[in-house]
C-alpha positions in Angstrom: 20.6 -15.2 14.9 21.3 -18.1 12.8 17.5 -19.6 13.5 16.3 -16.3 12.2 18.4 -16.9 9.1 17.3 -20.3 8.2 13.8 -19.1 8.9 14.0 -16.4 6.8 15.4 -18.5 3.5 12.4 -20.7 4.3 10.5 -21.5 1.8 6.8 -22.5 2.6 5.1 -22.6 -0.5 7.3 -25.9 -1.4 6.1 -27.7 1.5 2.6 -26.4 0.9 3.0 -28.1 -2.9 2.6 -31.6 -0.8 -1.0 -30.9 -0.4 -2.0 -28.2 -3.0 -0.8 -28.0 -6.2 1.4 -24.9 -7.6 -1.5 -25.2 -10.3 -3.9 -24.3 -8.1 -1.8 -21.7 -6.3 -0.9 -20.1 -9.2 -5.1 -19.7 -10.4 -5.7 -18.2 -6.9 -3.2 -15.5 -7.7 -4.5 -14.8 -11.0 -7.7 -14.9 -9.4 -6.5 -12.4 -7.0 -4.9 -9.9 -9.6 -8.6 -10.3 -11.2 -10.2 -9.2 -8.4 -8.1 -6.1 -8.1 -8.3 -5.2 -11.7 -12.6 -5.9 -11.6 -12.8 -3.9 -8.1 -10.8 -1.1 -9.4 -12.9 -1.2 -12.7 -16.2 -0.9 -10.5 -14.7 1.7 -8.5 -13.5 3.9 -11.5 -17.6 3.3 -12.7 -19.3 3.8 -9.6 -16.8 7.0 -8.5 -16.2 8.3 -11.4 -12.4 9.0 -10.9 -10.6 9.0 -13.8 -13.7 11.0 -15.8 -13.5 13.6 -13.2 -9.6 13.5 -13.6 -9.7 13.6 -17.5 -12.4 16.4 -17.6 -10.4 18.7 -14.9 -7.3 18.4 -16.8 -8.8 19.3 -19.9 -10.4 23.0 -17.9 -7.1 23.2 -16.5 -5.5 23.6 -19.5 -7.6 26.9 -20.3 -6.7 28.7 -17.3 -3.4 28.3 -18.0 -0.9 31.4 -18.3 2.0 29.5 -19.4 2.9 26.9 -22.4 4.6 23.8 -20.3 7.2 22.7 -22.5 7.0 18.8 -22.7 10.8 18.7 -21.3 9.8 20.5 -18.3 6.7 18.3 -18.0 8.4 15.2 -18.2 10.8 16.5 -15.7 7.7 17.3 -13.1 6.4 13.9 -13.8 9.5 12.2 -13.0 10.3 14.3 -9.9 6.9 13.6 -8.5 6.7 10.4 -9.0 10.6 10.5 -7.2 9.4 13.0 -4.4 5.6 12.1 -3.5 5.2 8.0 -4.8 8.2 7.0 -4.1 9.7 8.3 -0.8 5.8 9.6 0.1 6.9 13.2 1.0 3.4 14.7 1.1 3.4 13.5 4.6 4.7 16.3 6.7 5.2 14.2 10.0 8.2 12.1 10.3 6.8 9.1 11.9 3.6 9.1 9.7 5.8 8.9 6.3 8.1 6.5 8.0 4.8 4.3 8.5 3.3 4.4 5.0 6.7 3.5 3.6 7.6 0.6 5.8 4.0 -0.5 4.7 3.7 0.3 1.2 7.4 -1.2 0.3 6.8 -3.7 2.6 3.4 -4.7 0.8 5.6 -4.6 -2.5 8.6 -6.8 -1.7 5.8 -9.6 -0.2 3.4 -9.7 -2.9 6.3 -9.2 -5.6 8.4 -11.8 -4.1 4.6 -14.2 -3.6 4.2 -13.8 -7.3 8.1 -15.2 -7.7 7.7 -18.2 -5.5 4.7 -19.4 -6.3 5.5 -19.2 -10.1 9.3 -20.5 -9.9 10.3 -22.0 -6.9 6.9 -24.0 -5.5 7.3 -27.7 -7.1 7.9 -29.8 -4.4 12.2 -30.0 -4.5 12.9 -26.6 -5.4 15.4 -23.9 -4.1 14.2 -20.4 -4.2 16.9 -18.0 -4.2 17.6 -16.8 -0.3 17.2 -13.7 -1.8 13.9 -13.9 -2.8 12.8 -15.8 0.7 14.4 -13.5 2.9 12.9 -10.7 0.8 9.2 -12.4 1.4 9.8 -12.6 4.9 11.1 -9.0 5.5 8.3 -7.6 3.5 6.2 -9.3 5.7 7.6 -7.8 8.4 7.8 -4.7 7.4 4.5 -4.3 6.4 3.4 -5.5 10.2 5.4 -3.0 11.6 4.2 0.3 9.5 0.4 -0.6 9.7 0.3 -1.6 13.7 2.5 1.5 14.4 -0.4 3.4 11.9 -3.3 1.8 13.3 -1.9 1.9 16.9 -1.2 5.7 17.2 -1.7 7.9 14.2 -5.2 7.0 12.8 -7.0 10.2 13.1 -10.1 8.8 14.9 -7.5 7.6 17.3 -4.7 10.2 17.9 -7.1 13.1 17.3 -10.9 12.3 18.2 -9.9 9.8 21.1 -11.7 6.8 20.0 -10.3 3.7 21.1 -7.6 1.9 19.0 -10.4 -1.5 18.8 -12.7 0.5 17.1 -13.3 -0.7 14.2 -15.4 1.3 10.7 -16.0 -0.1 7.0 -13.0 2.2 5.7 -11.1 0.5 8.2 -11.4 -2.9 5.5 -7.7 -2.3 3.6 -5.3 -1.4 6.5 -6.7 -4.6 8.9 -6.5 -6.8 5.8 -3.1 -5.9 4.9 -1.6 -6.1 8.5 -3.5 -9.5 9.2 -2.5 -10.9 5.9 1.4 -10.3 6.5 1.2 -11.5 9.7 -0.8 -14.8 9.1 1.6 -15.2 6.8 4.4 -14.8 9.3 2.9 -16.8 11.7 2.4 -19.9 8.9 5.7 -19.6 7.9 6.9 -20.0 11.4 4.8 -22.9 12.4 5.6 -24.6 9.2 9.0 -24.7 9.6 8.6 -25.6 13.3 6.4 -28.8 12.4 3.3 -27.2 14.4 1.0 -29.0 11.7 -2.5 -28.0 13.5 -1.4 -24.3 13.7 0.2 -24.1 10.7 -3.1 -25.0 8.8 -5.2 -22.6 11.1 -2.5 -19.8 10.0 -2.7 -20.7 6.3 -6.6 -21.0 6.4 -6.3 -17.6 8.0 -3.7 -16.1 5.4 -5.9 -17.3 2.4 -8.8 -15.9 4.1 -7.5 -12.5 4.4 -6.0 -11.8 1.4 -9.8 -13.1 -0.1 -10.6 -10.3 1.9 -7.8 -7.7 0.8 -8.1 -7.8 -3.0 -11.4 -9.3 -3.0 -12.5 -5.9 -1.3 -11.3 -3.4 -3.6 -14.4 -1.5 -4.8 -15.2 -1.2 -0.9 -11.6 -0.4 0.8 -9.0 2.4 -0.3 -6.6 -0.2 -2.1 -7.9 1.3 -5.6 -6.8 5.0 -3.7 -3.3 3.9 -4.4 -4.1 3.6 -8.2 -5.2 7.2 -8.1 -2.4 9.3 -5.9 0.3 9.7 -8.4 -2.0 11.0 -10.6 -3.9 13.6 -8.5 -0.1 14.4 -7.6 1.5 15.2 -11.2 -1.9 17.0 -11.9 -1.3 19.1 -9.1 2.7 19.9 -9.7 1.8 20.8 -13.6 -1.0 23.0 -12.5 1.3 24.4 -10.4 3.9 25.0 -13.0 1.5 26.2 -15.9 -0.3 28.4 -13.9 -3.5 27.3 -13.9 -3.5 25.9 -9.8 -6.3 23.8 -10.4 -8.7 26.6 -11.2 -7.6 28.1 -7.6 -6.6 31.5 -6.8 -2.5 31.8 -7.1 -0.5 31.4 -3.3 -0.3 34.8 -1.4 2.9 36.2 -1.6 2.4 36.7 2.1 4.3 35.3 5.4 2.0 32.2 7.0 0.7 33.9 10.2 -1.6 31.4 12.2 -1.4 33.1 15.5 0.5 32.5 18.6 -2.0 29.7 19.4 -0.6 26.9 16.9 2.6 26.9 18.9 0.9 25.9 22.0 0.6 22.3 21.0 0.3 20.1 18.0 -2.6 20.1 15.1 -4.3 17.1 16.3 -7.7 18.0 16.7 -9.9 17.6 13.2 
């Protein structure tokens, strides 16, 4: 337990300074929040998201029946972004939120506490907080373990079409970037501090690579989907609360009656 300690409030970004300067680590970051902000740019362009959004909100506001009260609206706002960002609760099954938010806060905590390294504590002598090291290894870790328990056993193609988990599609690109990136990551940290020099490069070559890959591959991948949830999800809840249900017929005041077939096994088959 006390190796996993002193691993964890390893630092490798100081002993990486020795051969690559923080400047340069630094520019590949900015780099990197480039790409996102270019991909997610082209994809707004190409896709025509937030036009569609804007344009949909403005129709929804004629069907309205009711005048929303910017109180109430700010407290839908709020509440959605408590309720469906933040604890994801738009997933019905238990094991598929639990999934998505070991990833997503996972994802947060390592790039968040990347950022804080890289920027503060990667000149060769530093001390990062353990904190903040401990945080970038968990994150790490928790990312691993929400997107190989997804990609393992509740992709649909896999759980519900019985395609084989190896099986591998363009739409695939974000979740296989993000779970190889944390775990090169991992896997350099550990080698670095266990003076494996030859796999610790391979590993770092490897984690560069991927994240290249990851934010590099924004316009093609569903990272920019992320950008676009927690707005399709306040739309929804004030549509919902001024009436207007997105230009859809009102809920029928009516008991759900699907048969007795749905209880004979799960919904798994798309």
């Amino acid at each position: 337990m006390e190796a996993i300690m002193i691993l964890m409030n390893h630092n490798p970004f100081v002993e990486l300074a020795s051969t690559i300067s923080p400047t340069a680590m630094q520019l590949f970051v900015i780099a990197m929040i480039a790409l996102v902000i270019g991909g997610t740019l082209l994809d707004m362009v190409h896709k025509k998201n937030v036009k569609y959004f804007f344009e949909n909100a403005k129709k929804t506001k004629e069907y309205a029946t009711k005048n929303l009260p910017a109180g109430k609206a700010a407290a839908i706002v709020a509440k959605t972004v408590a309720s469906d960002v933040m604890t994801s609760s738009e997933f019905c099954g238990v094991k598929r939120r639990v999934a998505h938010l070991l990833g997503m806060y996972g994802s947060i905590f390592l790039w968040v506490t990347t950022f804080i390294l890289i920027f503060s504590y990667s000149a060769i002598g530093s001390t990062a907080p353990a904190l903040v090291t401990q945080l970038w290894h968990l994150g790490a870790l928790m990312t691993c373990v929400g997107g190989y328990w997804f990609w393992f056993t509740m992709r649909v193609d896999v759980a519900a079409e019985a395609h084989k988990w190896y099986r591998i599609v363009f739409a695939d690109l974000f979740v296989l970037a993000l779970v190889t990136s944390s775990t090169f990551a991992l896997a350099w940290s550990f080698t670095q501090f266990s003076a494996m020099a030859g796999w610790s490069v391979l590993f770092f070559i490897l984690y560069v690579v991927s994240n290249i890959i990851l934010f590099g591959g924004v316009y093609w991948s569903k990272f920019a989907h992320m950008f676009y949830k927690p707005g399709a999800a306040i739309q929804k809840h004030l549509s919902a609360a001024d009436g207007s249900y997105d230009h859809l017929p009102e809920p029928a005041d009516k008991p759900k009656e699907f048969g007795l077939g749905i209880k004979r096994e799960a919904p798994r088959h798309y």
